[in-house]
Structures are given as C-alpha cells and as structure tokens.
C-alpha positions as CSV (number, residue, x, y, z in Angstrom):
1,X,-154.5,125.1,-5.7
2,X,-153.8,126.5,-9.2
3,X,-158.2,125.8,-10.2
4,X,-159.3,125.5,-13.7
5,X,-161.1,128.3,-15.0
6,X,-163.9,130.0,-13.6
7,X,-166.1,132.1,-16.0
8,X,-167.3,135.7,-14.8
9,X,-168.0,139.0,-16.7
10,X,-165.2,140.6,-14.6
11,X,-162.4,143.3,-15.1
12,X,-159.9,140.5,-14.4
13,X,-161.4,138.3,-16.5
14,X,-161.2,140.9,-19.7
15,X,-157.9,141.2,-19.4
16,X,-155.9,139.9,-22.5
17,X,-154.0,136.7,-21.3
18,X,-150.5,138.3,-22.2
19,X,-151.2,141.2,-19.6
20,X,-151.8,138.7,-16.8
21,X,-148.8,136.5,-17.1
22,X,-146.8,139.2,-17.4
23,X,-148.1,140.9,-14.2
24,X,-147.6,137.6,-12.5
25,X,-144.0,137.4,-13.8
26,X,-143.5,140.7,-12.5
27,X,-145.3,140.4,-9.1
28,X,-143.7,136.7,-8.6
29,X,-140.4,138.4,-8.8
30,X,-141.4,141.5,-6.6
31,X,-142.3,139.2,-4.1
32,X,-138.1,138.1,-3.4
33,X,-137.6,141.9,-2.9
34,X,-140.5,142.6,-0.3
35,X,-139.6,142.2,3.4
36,X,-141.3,142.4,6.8
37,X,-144.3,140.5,7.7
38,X,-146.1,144.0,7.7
39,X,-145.8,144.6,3.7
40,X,-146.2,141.5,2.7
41,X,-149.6,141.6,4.7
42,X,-151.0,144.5,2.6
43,X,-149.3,142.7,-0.8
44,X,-151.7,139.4,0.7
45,X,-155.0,141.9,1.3
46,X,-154.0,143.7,-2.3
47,X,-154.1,140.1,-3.8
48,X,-157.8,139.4,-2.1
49,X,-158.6,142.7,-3.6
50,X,-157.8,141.4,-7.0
51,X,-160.2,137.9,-6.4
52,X,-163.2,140.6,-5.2
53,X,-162.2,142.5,-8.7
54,X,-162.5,138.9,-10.7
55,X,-165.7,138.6,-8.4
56,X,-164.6,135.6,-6.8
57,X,-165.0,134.7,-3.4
58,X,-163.0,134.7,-0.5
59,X,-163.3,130.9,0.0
60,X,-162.2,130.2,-3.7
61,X,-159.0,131.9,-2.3
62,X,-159.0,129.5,0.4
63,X,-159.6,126.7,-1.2
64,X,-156.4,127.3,-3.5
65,X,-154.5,127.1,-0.3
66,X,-156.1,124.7,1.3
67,X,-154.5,121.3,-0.5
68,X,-151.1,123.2,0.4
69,X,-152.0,123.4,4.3
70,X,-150.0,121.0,5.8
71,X,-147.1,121.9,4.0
72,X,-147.3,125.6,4.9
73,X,-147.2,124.3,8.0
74,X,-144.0,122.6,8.1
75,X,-142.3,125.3,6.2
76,X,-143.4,127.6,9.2
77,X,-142.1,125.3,11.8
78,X,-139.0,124.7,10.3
79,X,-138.2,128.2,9.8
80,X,-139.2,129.1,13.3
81,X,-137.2,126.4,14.7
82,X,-133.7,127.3,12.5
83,X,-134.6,130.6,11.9
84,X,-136.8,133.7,13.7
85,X,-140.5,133.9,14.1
86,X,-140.2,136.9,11.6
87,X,-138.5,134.6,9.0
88,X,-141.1,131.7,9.3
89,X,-144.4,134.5,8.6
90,X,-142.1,136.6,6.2
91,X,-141.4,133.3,3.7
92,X,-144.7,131.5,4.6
93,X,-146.8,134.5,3.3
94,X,-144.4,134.6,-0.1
95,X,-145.4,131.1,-0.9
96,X,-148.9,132.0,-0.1
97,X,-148.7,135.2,-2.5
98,X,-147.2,133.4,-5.1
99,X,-150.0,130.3,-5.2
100,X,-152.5,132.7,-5.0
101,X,-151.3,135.1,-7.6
102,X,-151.1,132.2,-9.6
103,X,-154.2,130.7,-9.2
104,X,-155.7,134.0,-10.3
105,X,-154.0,133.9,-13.4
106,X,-155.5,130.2,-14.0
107,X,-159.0,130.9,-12.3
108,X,-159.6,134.0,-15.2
109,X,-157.8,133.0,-17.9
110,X,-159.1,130.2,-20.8
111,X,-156.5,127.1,-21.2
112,X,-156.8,128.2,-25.1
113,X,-155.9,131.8,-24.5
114,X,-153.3,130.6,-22.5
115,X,-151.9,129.0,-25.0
116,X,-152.2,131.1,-27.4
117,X,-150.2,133.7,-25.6
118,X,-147.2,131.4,-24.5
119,X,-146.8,129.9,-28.2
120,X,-146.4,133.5,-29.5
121,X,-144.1,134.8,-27.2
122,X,-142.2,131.6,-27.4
123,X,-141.9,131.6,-31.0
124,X,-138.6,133.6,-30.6
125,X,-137.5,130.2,-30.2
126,X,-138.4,129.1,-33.6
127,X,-134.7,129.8,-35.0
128,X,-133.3,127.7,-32.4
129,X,-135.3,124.5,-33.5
130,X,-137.5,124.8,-30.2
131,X,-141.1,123.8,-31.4
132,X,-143.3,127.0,-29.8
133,X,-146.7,125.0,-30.6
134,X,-145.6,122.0,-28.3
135,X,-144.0,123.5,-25.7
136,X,-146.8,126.5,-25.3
137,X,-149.6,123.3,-24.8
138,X,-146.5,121.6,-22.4
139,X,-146.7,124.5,-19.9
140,X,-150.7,125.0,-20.2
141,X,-151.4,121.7,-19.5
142,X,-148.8,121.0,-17.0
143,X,-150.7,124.5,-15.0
144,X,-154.1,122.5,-15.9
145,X,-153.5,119.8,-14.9
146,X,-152.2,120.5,-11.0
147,X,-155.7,121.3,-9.7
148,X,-156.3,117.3,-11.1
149,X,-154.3,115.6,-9.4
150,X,-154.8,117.4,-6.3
151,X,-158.5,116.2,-6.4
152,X,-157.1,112.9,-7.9
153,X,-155.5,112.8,-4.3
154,X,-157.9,114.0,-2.3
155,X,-160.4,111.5,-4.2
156,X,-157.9,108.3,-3.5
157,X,-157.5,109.3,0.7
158,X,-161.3,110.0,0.6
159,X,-162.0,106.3,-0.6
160,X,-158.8,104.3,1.3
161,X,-160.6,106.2,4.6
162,X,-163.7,104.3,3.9
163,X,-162.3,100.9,3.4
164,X,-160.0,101.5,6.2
165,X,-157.3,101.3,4.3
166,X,-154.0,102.2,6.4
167,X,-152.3,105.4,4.7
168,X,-149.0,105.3,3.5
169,X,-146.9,106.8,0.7
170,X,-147.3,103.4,-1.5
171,X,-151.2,102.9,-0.9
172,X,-151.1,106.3,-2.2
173,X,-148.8,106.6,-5.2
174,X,-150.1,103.1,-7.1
175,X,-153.4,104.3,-7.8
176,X,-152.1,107.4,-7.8
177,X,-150.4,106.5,-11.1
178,X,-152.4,104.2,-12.6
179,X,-155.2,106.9,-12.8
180,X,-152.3,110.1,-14.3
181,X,-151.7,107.4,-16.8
182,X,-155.1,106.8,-17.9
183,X,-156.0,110.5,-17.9
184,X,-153.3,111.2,-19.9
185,X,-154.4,108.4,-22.4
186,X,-157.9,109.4,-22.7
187,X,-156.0,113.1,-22.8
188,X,-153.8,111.8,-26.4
189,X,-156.9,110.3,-27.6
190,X,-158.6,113.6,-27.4
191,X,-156.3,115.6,-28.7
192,X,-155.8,113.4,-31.6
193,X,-159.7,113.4,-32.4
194,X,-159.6,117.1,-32.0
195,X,-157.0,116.8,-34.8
196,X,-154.3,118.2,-32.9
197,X,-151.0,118.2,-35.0
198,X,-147.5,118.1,-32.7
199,X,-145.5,119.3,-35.9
C-alpha cells in the first residue's frame, strides 16, 4: 500500500506534483458523492486506466491492496451482516479507490517534489507561526514511510513463521517497535548529515 516511487518516462509521471494532489483531493472527495456498486466500478476501471497511463502494471495495483486484504474483508462482512450486500461492495470499493488513488500519487511522484509542493502551499500558514518547512517533510514522510512498515511487518511474520514462533499482537508489536525506532534514528542522523535545518 501507498509504494515509494517508481521511475517511468510516463504522462503521469510528468505531471507537476501540485496537479496530482490536487486531483487526488478532488477525486478523494468525489468518491463520498458516487453511489451504486455500478459507478464506482467504472471510477475503479478509470483508476487502472490511470496506472496503464503511468505504465505501471496491473499487479503493482494489486500489490497496493494486497497488505490491506484482510481488512477489506472484514469491512465487507461487517457491512453485509448490519447492512445490505449493496452497502458492503459500495463502501468496500471506496476504500479500494481511495488507496489506490493514492498510491498513484506516491508511486509517480518524487518524495522531494512532494515536498516541495506541500511546503509552498502550506506557507499560508507562515503568519500563524505554523512552520511550512517542518510540517511539509511531516506529511511526506509520514506517506513514505507507510509502504515501510508494511514490509517491516510482513518481514517480522515472515521470520516468527520460521522459528515457529506463535503469532500474537505482542510478538508482533515489540520488534515491531524496536525496529520504527531505529529507522527513525538512522532517519535523524541522515537528515542531519544531509544538513537538514528544522528552523
């Protein structure tokens, strides 16, 4: 879900980063006001259209969703149980649109451009005392940095498996966090070699 950026000489990829969040601002919104399992099937084929245009496969699509399986699935169960069948493929497909719209946006667009984009239209803020250099790196980071603890995940079930190590949330979440803690020390110290200022 939300991958790091894939390089390709595509009409996606061109775009100016500013253009793309805003479509995906737009379309994340459009997505609350489009109903019926039927339209929201041609917004999902409209949306594959767009990976083809950025000339990425459709299993890179797939693989965006794939992490976020098993909790697709309970979302569709528990909407078909206290809700309609309609209801369950109507809101199941809108998460769907919206991870993939934003992976997308994250698969063709450069971290730095990113930031870029978000620090200038967040300097509107300046006046208030908000800080548009630190919060613009906040947000592209935070986006970055999903895909990496997915794997991180995947990574720590992949080796408990093999030792036979039981599964359970705490086996999970203490090597789960020592790891996000040392990534994001070696993340400071590289930053602060790169001569990153916070000011």
């Amino acid at each position: 879900m939300l991958g790091l950026y894939l390089h390709r000489e595509s009409p996606v990829h061109a775009l100016p980063a500013g253009w793309k969040l805003a479509g995906l601002a737009v379309a994340a919104t459009g997505v609350f006001f489009v109903t019926g399992p039927a339209p929201l099937g041609a917004a999902l084929l409209a949306c594959l259209g767009l990976f083809a245009l950025a000339w990425l496969p459709a299993r890179t699509a797939a693989d965006q969703l794939r992490p976020l399986l098993p909790i697709l699935l309970v979302l569709f169960a528990a909407q078909a149980a206290f809700a309609d069948w309609e209801t369950a493929v109507v809101v199941t497909a809108r998460v769907c649109l919206l991870v993939l719209l934003s992976a997308l946006v994250t698969l063709t667009t450069r971290a730095s451009e990113m930031i870029e984009t978000l620090e200038r239209v967040l300097g509107v803020l300046r006046p208030l005392g908000v800080n548009a250099g630190k919060l613009s790196l906040m947000l592209a980071l935070t986006i970055r940095l999903i895909p990496v603890l997915f794997d991180l995940v995947q990574e720590i079930r992949m080796a408990q498996r093999a030792r036979g190590v039981e599964r359970s949330a705490l086996a999970l979440l203490v090597p789960l966090l020592v790891k996000t803690l040392r990534m994001a020390d070696t993340l400071g110290d590289a930053l602060e070699a790169r001569g990153y200022d916070p000011r």
